[in-house]
N, C-alpha and C positions, 0 to 999 in steps of 0.2 A: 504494500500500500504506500509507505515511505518514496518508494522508488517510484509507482504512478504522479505520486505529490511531487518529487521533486523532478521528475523531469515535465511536467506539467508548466511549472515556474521557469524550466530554465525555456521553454518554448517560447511561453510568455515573454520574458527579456529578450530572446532572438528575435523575437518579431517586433519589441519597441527599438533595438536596437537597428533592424532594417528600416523600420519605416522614419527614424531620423535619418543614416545616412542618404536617402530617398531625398532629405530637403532640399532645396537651393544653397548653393555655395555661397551666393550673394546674398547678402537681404538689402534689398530699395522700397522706400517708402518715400510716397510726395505727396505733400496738399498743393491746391492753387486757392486763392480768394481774391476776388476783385474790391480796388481801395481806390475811392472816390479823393484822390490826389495826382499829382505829377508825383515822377519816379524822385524828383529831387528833394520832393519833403520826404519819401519812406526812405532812402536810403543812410540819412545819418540814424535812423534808430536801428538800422541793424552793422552799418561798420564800426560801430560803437560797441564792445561789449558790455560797458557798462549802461548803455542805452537798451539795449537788445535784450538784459537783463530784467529790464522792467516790465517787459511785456514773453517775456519766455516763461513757459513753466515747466520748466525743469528748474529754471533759477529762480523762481515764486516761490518756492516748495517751503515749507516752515522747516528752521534748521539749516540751510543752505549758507556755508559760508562759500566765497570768493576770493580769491585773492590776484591782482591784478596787476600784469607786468607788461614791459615794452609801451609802443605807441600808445597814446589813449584813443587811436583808429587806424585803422586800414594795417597793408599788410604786415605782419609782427606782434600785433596788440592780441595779448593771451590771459585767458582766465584760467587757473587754476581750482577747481570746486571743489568740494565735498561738504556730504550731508546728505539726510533723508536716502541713505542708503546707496547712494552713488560718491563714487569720486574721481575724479581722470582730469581731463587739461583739453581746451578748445584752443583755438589759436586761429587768426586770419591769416590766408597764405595767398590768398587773391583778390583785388579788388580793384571793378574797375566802375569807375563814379559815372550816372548813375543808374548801374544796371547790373550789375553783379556783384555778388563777395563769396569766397569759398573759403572754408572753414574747414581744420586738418582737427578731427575729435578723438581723443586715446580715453578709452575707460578706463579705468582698472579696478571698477565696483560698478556693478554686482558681479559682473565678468569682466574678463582682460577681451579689448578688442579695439578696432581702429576703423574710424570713417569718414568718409568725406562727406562736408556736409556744403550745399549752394543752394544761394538767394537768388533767386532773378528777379529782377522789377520790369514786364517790358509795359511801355507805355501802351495805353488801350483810346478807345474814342467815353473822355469823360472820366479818364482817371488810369489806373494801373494795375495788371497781373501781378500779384504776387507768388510766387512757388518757392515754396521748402522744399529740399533735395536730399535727402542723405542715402548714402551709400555704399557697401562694404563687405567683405568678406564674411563670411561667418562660419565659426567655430564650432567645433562636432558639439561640446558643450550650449552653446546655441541652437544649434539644430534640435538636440533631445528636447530643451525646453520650450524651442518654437513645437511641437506637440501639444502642450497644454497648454501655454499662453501664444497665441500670435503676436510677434511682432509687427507688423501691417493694423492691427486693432487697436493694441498698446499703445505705441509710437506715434501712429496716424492719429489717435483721438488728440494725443496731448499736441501735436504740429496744427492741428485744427483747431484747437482754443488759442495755441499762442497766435495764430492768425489774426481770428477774431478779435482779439486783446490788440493787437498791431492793426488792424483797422479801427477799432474803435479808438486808439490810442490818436493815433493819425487823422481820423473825420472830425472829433471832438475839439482837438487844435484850432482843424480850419473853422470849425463852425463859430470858437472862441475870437478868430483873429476877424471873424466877419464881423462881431458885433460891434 
């Protein structure tokens, strides 16, 4: 009976262990949202990491220190975080004003891993595209846990509010500097 049980379990593990290595190599995730601005007011809130800060939730998070080195923009300017269960290092490594900036992200909490993260602002009729980008290898460790939690769900929901948070952040401006 012992030996029904455990080869039972170990079937069990061979079949989660296939259906991780099955995942994607990469993980990419992007939102877009449209912001009733030109591309030249949104893009000092995100070559800024301390601007980008204020409307990111990842760095909203309760607990969240920063700590902040190089430019205070464009490329070189680097946050160092930790808290609320994450900690690794962002850093700008491209930026071109105003319509891009790409961002080199190293975790090392909750897992070690590395990715590239880009902005694009393009101009639209009556304001701007905004698109979050990140994108990245991922780790057999990632794979098993992309199983139970999605990346695409996780990630995608919190790049969807910090959106909204950078539009709202953005319209509420203009709508201030009209009165």
């Amino acid at each position: 009976m012992l030996e029904i049980i455990g080869a039972g379990v170990a079937l069990v593990i061979a079949i989660i262990l296939v259906l991780a290595a099955r995942q994607p190599d990469i993980c990419h995730i992007a939102r877009s949202i449209f912001v009733a601005a030109p591309p030249e007011r949104i893009f000092p809130l995100i070559d800024d990491l301390k601007a980008m800060n204020e409307w990111n939730p990842f760095a909203t998070q309760k607990g969240v220190s920063n700590v902040y080195s190089g430019p205070e923009r464009g490329v070189g300017a680097a946050d160092d975080f930790s808290g609320g269960g994450s900690a690794g290092r962002i850093e700008i490594v491209e930026s071109t004003e105003p319509s891009q900036v790409a961002l080199s992200l190293r975790m090392d909490r909750p897992m070690r891993c590395s990715n590239r993260v880009e902005f694009t602002i393009a101009p639209q009729n009556g304001g701007s595209l905004v698109t979050w980008d990140m994108k990245g290898r991922q780790p057999f460790i990632g794979k098993l846990f992309s199983l139970v939690m999605k990346p695409e769900k996780m990630v995608g929901g919190a790049f969807e509010q910090g959106l909204s948070d950078l539009k709202r952040l953005v319209e509420t401006a203009r709508e201030e500097a009209a009165e």
